[in-house]
N, C-alpha and C positions, 0 to 999 in steps of 0.2 A: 322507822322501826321503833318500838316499843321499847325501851328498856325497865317496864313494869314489876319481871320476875328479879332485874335484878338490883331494883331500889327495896325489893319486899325480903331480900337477903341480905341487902346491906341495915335492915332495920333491925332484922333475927339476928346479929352481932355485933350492933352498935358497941355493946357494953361492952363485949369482950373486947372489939379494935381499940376503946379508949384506954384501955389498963396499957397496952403499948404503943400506941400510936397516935394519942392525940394530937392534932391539930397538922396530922401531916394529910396526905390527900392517896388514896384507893383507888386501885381501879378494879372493877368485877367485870364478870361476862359472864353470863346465866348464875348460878352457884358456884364460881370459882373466884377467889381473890388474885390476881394476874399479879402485883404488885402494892410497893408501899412509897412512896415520893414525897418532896418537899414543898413542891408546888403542879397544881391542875397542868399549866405546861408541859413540864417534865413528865407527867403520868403519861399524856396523849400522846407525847413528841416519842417515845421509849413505848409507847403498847401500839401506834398505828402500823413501826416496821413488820410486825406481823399480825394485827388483826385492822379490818376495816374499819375505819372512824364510821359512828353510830352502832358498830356491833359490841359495846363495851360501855361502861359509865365510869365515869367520874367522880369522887366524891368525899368530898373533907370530913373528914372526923372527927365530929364535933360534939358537945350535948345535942341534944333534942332542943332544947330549949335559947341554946343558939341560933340553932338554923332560921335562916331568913326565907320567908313564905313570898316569893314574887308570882304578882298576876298580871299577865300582859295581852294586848290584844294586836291584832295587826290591823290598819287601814288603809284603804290604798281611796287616793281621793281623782276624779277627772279634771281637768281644767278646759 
């Protein structure tokens, strides 16, 4: 599952989450903000009793300029 629509709404209020909430961690699910928490843990542990893990995202509240750009690949090798 995609959570596309709701990294592109966590971006349309970044600013505003920072004036209360920096550096704590959000959880969204399409345009809604489900919660505010202290750490990624706690967000999932407290948002899976009622919605499906992967139907929600995660996500620290940080500058832009913060955030860390990870690129991974996967390989699977035979022996």
């Amino acid at each position: 599952m995609s959570l596309e629509k709701e990294f592109k709404f966590f971006e349309s209020v970044r600013r505003r989450l920072l004036k209360d909430h920096k550096h704590e961690w959000v959880v969204i699910k399409g345009n809604d903000i489900l919660g505010y928490y202290p750490s990624m843990l706690e967000g999932i542990k407290s948002t899976q009793t009622s919605h499906a893990l992967g139907s929600f995202m995660v996500h620290e509240i940080k500058p832009k300029d913060e955030d860390i750009e990870w690129i991974g690949s996967r390989v699977e090798t035979q022996e």
